[in-house]
TORFI-107501 format. One record per residue (C-alpha): x, y, z; residue number from 1. Coordinates in Angstrom, 2 decimals, padded with zeros to 5 digits, always signed. Layout:
N
- u,v,w,i
- X,Y,Z,NUM
...
***
This chain:
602
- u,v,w,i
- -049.87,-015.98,-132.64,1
- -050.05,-016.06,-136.25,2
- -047.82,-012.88,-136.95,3
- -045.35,-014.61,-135.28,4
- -045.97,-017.44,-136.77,5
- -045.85,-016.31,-139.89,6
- -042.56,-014.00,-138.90,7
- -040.57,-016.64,-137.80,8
- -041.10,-018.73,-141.17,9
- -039.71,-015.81,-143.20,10
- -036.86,-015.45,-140.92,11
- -036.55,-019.16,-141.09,12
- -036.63,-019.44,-145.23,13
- -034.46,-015.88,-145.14,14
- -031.37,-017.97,-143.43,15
- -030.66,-019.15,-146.64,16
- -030.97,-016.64,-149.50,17
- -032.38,-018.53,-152.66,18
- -034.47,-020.54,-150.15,19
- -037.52,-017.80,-150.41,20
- -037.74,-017.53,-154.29,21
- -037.09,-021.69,-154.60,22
- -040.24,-022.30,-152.06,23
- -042.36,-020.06,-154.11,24
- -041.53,-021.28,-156.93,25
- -041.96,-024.45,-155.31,26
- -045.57,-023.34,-154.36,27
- -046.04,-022.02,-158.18,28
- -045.33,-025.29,-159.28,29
- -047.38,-027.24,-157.54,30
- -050.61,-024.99,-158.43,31
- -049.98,-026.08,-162.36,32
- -049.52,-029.32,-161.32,33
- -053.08,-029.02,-160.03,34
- -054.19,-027.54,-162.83,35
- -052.87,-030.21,-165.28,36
- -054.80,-032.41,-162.60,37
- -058.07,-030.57,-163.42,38
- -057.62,-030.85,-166.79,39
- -057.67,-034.29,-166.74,40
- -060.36,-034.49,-164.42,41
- -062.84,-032.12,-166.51,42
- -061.87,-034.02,-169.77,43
- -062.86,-037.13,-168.27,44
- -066.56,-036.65,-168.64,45
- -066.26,-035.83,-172.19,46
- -064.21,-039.30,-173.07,47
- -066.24,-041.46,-171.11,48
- -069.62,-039.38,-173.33,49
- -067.64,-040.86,-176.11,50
- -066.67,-044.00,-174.68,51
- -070.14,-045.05,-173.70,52
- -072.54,-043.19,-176.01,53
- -070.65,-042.65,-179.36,54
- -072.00,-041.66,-182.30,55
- -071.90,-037.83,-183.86,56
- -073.28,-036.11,-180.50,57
- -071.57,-033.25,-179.96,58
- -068.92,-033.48,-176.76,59
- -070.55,-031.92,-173.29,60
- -067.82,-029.77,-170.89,61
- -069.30,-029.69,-166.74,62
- -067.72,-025.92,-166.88,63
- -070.36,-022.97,-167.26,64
- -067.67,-021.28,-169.15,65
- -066.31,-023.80,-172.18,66
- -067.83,-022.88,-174.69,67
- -064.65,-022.19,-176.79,68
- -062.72,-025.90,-175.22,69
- -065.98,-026.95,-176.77,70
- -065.96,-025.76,-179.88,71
- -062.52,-026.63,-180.36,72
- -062.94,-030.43,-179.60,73
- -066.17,-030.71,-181.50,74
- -064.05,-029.55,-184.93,75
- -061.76,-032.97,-184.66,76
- -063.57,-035.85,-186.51,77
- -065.59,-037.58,-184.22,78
- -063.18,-040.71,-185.18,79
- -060.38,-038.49,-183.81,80
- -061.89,-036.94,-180.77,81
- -061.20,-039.99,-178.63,82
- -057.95,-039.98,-179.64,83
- -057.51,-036.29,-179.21,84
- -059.11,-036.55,-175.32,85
- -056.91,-039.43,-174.71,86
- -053.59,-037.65,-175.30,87
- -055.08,-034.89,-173.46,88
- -055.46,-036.63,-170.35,89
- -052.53,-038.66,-170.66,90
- -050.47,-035.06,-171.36,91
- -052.56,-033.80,-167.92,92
- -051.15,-037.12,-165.67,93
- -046.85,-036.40,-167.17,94
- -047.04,-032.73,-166.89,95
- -048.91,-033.04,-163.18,96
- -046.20,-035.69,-162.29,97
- -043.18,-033.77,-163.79,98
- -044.23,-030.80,-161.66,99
- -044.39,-033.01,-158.90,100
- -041.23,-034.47,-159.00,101
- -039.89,-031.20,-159.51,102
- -041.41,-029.99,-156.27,103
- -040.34,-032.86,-154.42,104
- -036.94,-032.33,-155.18,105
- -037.29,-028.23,-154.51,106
- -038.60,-028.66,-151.00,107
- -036.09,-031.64,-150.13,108
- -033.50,-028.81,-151.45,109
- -035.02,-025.75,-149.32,110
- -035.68,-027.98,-146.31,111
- -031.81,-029.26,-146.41,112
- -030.02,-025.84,-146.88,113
- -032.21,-024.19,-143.91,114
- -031.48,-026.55,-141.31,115
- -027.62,-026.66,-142.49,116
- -027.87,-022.40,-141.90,117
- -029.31,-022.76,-138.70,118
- -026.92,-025.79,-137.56,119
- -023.86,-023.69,-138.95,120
- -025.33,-020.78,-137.29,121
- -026.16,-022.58,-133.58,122
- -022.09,-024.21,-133.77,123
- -020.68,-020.79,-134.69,124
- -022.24,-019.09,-131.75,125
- -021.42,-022.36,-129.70,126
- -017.45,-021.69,-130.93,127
- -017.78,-018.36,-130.69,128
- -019.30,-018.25,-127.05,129
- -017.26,-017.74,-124.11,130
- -016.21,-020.49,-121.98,131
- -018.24,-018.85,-118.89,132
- -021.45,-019.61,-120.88,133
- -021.13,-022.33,-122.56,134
- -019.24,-024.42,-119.34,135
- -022.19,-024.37,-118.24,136
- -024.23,-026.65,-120.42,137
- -024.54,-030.17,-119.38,138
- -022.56,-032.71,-121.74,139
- -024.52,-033.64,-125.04,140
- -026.62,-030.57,-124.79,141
- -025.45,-029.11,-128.01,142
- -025.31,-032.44,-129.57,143
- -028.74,-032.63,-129.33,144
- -029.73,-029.11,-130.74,145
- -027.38,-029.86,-133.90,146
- -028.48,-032.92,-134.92,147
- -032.22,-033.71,-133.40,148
- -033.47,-030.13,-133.17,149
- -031.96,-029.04,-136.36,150
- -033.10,-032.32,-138.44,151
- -036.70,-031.28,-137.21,152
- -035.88,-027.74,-138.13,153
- -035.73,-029.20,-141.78,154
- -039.25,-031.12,-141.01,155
- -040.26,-027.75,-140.12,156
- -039.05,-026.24,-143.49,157
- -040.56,-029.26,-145.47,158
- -043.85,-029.06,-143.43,159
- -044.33,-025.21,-144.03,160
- -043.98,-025.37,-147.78,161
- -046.18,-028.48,-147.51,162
- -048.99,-026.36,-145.89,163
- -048.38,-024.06,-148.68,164
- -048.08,-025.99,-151.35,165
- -051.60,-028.08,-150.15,166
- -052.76,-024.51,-149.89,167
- -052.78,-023.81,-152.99,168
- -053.87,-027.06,-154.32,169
- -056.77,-026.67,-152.43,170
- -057.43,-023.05,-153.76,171
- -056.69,-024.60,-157.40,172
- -059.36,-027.61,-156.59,173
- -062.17,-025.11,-155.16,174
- -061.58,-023.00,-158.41,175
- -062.28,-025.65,-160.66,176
- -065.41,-027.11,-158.54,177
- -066.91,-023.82,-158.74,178
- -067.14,-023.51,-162.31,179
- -068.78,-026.82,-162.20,180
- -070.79,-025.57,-159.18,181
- -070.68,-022.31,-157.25,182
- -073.40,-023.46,-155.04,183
- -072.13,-026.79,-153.86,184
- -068.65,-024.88,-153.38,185
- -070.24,-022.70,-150.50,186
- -071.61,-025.85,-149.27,187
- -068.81,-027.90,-149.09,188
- -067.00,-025.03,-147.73,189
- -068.83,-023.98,-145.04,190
- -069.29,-027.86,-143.64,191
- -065.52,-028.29,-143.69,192
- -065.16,-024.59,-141.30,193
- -067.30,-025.64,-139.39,194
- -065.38,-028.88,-138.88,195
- -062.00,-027.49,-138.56,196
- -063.01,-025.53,-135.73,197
- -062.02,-027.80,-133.30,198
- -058.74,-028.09,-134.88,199
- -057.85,-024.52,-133.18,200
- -057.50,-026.21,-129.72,201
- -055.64,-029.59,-130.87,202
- -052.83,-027.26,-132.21,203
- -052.83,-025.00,-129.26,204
- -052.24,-028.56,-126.99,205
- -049.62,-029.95,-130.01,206
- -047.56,-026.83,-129.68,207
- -047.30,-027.37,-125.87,208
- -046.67,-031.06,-125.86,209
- -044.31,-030.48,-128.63,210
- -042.04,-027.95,-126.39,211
- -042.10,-030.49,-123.91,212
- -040.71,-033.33,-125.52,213
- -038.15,-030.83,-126.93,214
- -036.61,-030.80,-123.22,215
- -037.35,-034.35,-122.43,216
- -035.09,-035.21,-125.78,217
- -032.37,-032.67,-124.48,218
- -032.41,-034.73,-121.04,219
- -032.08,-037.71,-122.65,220
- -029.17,-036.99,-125.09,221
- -027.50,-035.13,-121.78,222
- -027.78,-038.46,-120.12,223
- -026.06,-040.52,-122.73,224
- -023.50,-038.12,-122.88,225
- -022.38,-038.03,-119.48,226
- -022.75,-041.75,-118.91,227
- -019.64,-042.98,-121.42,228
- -017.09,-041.61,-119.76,229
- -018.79,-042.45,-116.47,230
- -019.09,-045.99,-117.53,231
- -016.13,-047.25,-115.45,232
- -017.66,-045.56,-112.11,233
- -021.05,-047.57,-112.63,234
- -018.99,-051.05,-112.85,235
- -016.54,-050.04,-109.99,236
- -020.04,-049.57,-107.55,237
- -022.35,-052.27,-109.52,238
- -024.88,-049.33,-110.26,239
- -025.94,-051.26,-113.61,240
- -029.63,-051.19,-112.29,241
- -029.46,-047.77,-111.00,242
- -028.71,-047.02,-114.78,243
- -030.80,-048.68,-116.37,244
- -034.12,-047.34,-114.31,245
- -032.39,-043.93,-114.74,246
- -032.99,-044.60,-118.58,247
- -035.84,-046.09,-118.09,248
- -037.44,-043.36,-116.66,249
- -036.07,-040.74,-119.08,250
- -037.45,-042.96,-122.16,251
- -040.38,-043.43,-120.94,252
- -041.49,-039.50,-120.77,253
- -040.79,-039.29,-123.99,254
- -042.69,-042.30,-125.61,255
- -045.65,-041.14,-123.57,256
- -045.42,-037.95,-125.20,257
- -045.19,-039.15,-128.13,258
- -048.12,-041.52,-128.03,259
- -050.19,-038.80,-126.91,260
- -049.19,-036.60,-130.16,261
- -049.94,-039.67,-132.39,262
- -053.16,-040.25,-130.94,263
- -054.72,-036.88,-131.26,264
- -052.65,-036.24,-134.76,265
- -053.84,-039.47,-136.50,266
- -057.02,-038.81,-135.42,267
- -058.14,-036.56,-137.70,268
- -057.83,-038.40,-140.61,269
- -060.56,-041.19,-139.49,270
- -062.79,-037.71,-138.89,271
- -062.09,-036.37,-141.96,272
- -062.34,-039.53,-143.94,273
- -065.79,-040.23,-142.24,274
- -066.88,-036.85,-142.69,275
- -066.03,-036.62,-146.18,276
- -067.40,-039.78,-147.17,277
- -071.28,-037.85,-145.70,278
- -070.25,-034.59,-147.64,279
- -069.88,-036.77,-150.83,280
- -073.28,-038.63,-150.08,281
- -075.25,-035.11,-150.00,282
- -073.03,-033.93,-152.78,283
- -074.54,-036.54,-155.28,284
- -078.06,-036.01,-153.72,285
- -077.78,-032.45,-154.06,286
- -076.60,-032.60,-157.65,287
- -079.54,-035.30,-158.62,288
- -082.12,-032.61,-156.89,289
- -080.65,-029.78,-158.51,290
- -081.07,-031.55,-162.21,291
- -085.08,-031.93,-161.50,292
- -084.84,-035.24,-162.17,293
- -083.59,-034.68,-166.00,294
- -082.41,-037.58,-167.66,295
- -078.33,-037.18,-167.32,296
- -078.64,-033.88,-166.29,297
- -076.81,-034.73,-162.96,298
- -073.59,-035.84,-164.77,299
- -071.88,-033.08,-164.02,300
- -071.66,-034.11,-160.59,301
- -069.23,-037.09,-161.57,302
- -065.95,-034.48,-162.07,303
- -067.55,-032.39,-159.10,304
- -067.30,-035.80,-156.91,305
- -063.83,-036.43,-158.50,306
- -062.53,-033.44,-157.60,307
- -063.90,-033.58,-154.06,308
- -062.48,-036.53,-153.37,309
- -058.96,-035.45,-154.67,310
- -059.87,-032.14,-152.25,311
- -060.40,-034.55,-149.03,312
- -057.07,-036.13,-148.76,313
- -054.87,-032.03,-149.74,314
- -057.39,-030.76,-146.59,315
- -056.48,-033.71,-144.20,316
- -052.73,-033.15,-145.55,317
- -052.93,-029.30,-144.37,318
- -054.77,-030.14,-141.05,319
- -051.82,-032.76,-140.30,320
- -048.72,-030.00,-141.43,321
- -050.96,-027.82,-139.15,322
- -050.43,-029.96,-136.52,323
- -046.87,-030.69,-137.23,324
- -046.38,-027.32,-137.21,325
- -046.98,-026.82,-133.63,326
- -044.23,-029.11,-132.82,327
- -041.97,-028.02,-135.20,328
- -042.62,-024.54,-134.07,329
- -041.58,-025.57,-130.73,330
- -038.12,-026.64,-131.46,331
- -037.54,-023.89,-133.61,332
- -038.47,-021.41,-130.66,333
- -035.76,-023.68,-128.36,334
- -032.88,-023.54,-130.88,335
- -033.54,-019.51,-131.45,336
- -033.64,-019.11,-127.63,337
- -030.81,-021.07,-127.31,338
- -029.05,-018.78,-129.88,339
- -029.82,-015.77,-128.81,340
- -028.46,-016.72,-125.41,341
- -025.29,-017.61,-126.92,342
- -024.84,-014.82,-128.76,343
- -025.77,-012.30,-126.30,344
- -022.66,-013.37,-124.00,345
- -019.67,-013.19,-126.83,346
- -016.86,-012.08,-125.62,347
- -016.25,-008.56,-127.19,348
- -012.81,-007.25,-128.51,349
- -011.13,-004.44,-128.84,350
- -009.11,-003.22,-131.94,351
- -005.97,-002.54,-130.53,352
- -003.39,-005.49,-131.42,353
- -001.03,-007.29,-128.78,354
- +001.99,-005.42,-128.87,355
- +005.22,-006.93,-130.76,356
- +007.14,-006.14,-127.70,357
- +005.74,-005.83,-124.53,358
- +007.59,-005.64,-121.43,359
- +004.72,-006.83,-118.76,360
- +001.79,-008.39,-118.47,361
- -000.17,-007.29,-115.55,362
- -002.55,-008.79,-112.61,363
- -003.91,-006.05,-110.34,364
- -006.19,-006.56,-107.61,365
- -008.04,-009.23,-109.44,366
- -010.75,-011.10,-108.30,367
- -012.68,-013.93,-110.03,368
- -015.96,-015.97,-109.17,369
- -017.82,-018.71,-111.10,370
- -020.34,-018.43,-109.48,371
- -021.76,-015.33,-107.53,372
- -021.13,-015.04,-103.59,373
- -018.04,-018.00,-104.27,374
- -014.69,-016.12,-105.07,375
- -012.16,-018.48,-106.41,376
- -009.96,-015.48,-106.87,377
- -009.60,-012.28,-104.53,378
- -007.42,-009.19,-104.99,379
- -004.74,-010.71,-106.43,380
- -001.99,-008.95,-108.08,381
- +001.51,-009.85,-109.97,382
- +003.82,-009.01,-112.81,383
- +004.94,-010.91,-115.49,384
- +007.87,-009.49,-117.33,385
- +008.44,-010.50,-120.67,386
- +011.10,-013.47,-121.56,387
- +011.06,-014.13,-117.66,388
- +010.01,-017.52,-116.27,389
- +007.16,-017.22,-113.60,390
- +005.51,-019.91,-111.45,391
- +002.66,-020.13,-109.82,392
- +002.14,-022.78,-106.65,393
- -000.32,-023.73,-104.46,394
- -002.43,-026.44,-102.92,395
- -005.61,-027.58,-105.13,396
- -008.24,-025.16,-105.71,397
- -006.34,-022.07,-104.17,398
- -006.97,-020.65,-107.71,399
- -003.69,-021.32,-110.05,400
- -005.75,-022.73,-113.03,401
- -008.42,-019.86,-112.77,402
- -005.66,-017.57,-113.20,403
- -004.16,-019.05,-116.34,404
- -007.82,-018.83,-117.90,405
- -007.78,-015.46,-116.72,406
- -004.63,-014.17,-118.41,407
- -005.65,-016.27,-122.12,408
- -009.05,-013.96,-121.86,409
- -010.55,-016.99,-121.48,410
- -012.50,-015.66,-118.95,411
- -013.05,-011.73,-117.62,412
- -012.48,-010.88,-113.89,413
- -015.43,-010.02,-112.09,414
- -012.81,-007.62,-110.44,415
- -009.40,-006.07,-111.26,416
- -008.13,-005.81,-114.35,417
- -005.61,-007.94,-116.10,418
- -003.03,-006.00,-118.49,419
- +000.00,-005.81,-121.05,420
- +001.75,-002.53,-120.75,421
- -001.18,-001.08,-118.89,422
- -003.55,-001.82,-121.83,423
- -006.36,-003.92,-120.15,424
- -006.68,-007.58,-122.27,425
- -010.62,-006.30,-123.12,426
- -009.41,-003.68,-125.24,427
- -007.16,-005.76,-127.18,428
- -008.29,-007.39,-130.72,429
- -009.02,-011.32,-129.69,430
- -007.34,-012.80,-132.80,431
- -003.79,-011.06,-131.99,432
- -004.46,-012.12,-128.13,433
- -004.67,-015.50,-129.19,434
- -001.64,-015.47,-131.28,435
- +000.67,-014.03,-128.66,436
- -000.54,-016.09,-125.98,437
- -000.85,-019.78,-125.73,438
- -002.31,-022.31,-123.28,439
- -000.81,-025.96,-122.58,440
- -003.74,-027.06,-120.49,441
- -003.04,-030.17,-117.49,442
- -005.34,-032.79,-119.55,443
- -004.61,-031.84,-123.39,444
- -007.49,-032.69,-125.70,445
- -006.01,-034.11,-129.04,446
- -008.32,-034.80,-132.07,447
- -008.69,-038.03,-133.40,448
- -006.57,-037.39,-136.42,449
- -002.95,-037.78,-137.60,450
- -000.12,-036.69,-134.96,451
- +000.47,-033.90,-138.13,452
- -002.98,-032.53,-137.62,453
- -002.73,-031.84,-134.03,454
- +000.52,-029.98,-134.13,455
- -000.75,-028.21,-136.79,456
- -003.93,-027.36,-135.45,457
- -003.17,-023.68,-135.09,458
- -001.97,-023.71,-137.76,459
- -003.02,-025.45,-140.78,460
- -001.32,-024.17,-143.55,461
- +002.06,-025.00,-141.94,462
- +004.66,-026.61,-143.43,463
- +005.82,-030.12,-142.49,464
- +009.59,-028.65,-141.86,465
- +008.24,-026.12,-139.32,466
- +005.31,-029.18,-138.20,467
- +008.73,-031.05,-137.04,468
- +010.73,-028.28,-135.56,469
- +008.00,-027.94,-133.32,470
- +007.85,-031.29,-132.05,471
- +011.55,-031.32,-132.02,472
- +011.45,-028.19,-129.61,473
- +008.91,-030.11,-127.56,474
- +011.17,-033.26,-127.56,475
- +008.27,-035.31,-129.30,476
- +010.21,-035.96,-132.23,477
- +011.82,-038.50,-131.28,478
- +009.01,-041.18,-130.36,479
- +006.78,-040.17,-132.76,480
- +009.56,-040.99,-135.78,481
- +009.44,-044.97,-133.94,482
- +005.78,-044.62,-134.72,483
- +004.11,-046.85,-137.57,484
- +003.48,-044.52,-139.46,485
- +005.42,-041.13,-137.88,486
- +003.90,-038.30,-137.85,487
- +000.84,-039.68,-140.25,488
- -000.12,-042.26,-137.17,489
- -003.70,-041.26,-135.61,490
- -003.70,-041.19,-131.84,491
- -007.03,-042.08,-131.40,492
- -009.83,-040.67,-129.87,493
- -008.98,-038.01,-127.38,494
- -005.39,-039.11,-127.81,495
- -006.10,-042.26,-125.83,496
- -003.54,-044.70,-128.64,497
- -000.63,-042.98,-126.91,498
- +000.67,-042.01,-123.67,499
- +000.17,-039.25,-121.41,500
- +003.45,-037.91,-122.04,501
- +003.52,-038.36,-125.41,502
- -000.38,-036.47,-125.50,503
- +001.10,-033.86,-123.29,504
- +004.64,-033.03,-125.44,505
- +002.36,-032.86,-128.79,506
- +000.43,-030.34,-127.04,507
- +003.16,-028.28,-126.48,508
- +004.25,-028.38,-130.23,509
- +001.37,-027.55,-130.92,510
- +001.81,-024.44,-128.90,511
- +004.97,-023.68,-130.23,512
- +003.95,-023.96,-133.77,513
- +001.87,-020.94,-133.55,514
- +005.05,-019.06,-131.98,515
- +003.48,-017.33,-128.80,516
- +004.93,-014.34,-126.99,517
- +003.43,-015.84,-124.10,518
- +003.32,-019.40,-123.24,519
- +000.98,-020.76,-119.72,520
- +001.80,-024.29,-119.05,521
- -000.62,-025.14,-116.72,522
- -000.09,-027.95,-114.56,523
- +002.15,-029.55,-117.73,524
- +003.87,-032.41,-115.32,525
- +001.41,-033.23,-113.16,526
- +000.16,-036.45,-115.10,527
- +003.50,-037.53,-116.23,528
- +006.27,-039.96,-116.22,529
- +009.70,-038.85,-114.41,530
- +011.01,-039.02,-118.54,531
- +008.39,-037.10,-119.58,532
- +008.67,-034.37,-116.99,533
- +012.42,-033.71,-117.15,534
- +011.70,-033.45,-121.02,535
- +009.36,-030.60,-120.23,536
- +011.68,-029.13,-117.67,537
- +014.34,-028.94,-120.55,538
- +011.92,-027.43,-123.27,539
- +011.20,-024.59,-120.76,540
- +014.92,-023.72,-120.07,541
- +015.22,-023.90,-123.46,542
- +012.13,-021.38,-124.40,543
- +013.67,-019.34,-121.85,544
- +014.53,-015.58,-122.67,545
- +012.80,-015.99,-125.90,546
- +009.23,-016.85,-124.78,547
- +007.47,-015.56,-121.82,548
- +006.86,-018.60,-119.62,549
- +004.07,-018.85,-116.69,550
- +004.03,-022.64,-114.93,551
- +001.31,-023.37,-112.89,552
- +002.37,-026.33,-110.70,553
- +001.19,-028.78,-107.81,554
- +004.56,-030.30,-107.91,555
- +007.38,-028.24,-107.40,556
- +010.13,-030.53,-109.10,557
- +009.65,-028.56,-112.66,558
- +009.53,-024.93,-111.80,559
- +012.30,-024.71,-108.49,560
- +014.30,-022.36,-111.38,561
- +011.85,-020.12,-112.31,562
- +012.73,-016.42,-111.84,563
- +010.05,-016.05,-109.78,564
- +007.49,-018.06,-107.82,565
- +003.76,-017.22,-106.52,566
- +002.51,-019.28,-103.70,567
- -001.16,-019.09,-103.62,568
- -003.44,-019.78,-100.57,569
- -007.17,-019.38,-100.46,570
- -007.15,-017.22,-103.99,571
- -004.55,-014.77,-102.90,572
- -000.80,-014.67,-103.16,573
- +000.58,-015.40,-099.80,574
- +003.89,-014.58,-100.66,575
- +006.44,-014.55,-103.77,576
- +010.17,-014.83,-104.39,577
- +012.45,-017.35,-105.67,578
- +012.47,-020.85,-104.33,579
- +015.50,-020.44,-101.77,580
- +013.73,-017.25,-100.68,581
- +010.10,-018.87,-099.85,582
- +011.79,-021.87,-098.45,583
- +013.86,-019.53,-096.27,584
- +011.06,-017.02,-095.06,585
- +008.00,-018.37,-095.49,586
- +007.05,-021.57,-092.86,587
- +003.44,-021.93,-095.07,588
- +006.16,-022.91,-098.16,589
- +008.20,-024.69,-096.44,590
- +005.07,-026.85,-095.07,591
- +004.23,-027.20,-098.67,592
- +007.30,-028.18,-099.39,593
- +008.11,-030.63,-097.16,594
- +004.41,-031.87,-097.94,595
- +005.84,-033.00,-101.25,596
- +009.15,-034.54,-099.94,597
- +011.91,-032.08,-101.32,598
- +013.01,-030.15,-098.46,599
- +015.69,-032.54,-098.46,600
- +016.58,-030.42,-101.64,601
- +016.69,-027.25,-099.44,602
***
């Protein structure tokens, strides 16, 4: 346990290169601080001899081995030395507090940087991930790892170089008491082991708690995350109660969890406290029966005490980052396995590029499934030349979306292959996959930014003439010039400050800005006005010949021209042709057809 402890802190500190040297330097620091401390302490004795006695008497050190500190502050006048201890002390307190500060401001550094490696590493993975893991996740489930679980990464951070920094104060402390007093050293030091023994077991129980109110915190933020946008649902069926016990509940976990760990953690300080205050009750006894009963020969016990006392509160300090530890450890653990998991499923790339000029991209026998033993997909095969204008139609969930993911790489098939000029898609380099092909997706996501930034999402670095010519293309120039503020006017979160039209013809500029070979509109119309749709209709035809077009429709109204149409049924291809051709041979069209009111049009 503590090899991997200890493993997983290096790896931890490692994630962000200076962050080793800066904790033990950190560490270094705070072990001079400690001895400017002790300084102070052992020339206390020595000014209050002076203080309370003076007179010539030469100045007494409680270290066995100052002879030569002696010496040296016995040649200042004895009008002087009081003065000279003074400063000394004084120098002890800045130089202890400088160090301090400088500490302070080390580990706030360290602790930041780590948790901002492992947050940028846990989002990259997340980005980077493909859509068949990280789907999925429930909603708010990463949210949670990047901000709560990283933020007590940093704890983590701050608490290890806490336990090593109290570390070596404590070494530093027992140093100094043993040249006072080897004797009561061993003393002290075997009462405290003995004491801390049944530490081992509260961190054991810490560590398990603490991995358990890891997941109840993940449920939680999942909760929250999927109740906003189904906030309309609960007023449509009154289910405010139901919601609110459903929180209740949730909450509840975790505040008993967390009582529990600030029970048992807080406890340890009354122990200690109590326990200390006996050790320094014997300590003085000890010292008074170890000076036979000379006249001030105990004295040296008063920096022994001092320093004791300043040891109590560094060992309760590294028995509570002990215990902090164990949860900390716990979240850590989460967030790595969570990592690894996402890492382990990247989609892999080839290193050939998308060719320039391809003449077909390929579907043959495919089959696809989410979810084992439930094919959405099943031996389907087609050809889509290049500069052509396919469609693909069918009935909800026969498929037609699946296959759009499908031919972006979005997803692999669990059968088949899917191909440009007989190259399969997984050999291909992702980057050039994703520049010649492009998805317009039935519900477009827009950021909440500038109408600018979303077109130019794919582009960043593009220039506001080629920004418009998109939109133009997409026929969203227009409204978005009677905008406020043109294309500088935000469109609010998720797009929601302008219309579905409008969302879904800034989507397809954004498409065309990155000038695909390849462009899949899938389901494009479906949530549109009559306006809107014949403006799509009329961007196709005129993308046509130039840019490889795939439609997937529900509605037939925008994709009756295409070169060629796919009717899908049950994930397969019942039949393909043009649309005179299915209406005329195939009755399961013409149902479909006549399903949507335009066999009038046949």
């Amino acid at each position: 346990m503590i090899g991997r402890r200890v493993a997983e802190a290096r790896r931890l500190f490692a994630a962000w290169r200076p962050g080793t040297p800066l904790a033990a330097a950190a560490v270094a620091a705070s072990a001079a601080a400690t001895a400017f401390e002790g300084v102070g302490v052992v020339m206390l004795l020595p000014f209050l001899q002076r203080v309370l006695q003076g007179g010539a008497e030469p100045l007494a050190l409680p270290l066995a081995r100052a002879r030569a500190l002696e010496l040296w502050l016995n040649g200042f006048p004895v009008s002087a030395q009081l003065l000279v201890l003074g400063v000394l002390i004084v120098g002890s307190v800045a130089g202890r507090e400088a160090l301090l500060y400088a500490v302070g401001y080390l580990k706030l550094l360290v602790s930041m940087r780590a948790a901002d490696v492992v947050r940028a590493r846990l989002h990259g993975a997340f980005v980077e991930a493909p859509l068949e893991l990280t789907s999925r996740y429930p909603h708010g489930h990463f949210q949670n790892y990047l901000h709560t679980e990283a933020n007590r990464v940093r704890q983590l951070v701050t608490q290890l170089m806490s336990l090593a920094q109290t570390a070596i104060v404590a070494a530093t402390l027992v140093a100094v008491m043993a040249l006072i007093s080897a004797r009561l050293v061993v003393l002290v030091v075997v009462v405290l082991a003995v004491l801390a023994l049944p530490l081992v077991r509260l961190f054991r129980w810490v560590h398990a708690t603490g991995a358990r109110r890891v997941q109840s915190r993940i449920e939680i933020v999942n909760y929250l995350a999927e109740l906003m946008p189904f906030l309309r649902s609960v007023h449509v069926f009154g289910s405010q109660r139901q919601e609110v016990a459903r929180f209740e509940a949730r909450y509840r976990d975790v505040t008993q969890r967390d009582l529990r760990l600030y029970a048992v953690n807080t406890l340890v300080t009354p122990v200690y406290h109590t326990a200390g205050a006996l050790v320094v009750l014997g300590i003085v006894l000890l010292g008074v029966w170890l000076a036979a009963g000379a006249p001030g020969g105990a004295a040296w016990v008063i920096p022994f005490v001092l320093l004791f006392v300043r040891f109590l509160p560094v060992l309760n300090e590294m028995n509570l980052a002990l215990s902090y530890l164990a949860d900390g450890f716990a979240s850590y653990e989460k967030l790595e396995t969570e990592l690894a998991a996402l890492r382990g499923g990247r989609m892999a790339g080839g290193d050939r590029r998308f060719p320039a000029d391809f003449r077909a991209l390929e579907l043959r026998h495919v089959s696809f499934a989410y979810e084992p033993g439930a094919p959405v997909l099943r031996d389907v095969s087609l050809t889509i030349p290049r500069g052509g204008h396919v469609a693909v139609v069918g009935p909800s969930g026969c498929g037609k979306s699946t296959l759009c993911l499908l031919l972006c790489r979005l997803y692999d098939p669990t059968g088949g292959s899917v191909s440009v000029d007989r190259a399969d898609l997984r050999t291909l380099d992702l980057a050039s996959l994703r520049e010649a092909i492009t998805l317009v997706e039935q519900t477009p996501v827009l950021l909440n930014d500038t109408v600018r930034a979303n077109i130019a999402y794919g582009r960043p670095d593009a220039a506001d003439a080629d920004v418009r010519l998109a939109a133009k293309r997409a026929h969203a120039d227009d409204f978005v010039a009677e905008f406020p503020q043109g294309y500088e006017t935000n469109v609010g979160n998720l797009g929601t400050a302008i219309s579905g039209g409008q969302r879904q013809r800034i989507a397809i500029a954004r498409a065309l800005l990155r000038e695909p070979q390849v462009l899949i509109l899938d389901e494009a119309t479906s949530a549109v006005d009559s306006v809107s749709e014949a403006l799509i209709k009329q961007t196709i035809e005129e993308l046509r010949g130039d840019v490889t077009i795939v439609s997937v429709a529900h509605r037939l109204s925008t994709i009756r021209d295409a070169d060629e149409i796919h009717f899908m049924s049950g994930g397969r291809i019942a039949c393909s042709g043009t649309f005179g051709e299915l209406v005329a041979k195939h009755a399961e069209f013409r149902e479909y057809v006549r399903a949507q009111d335009l066999s009038d049009a046949t």
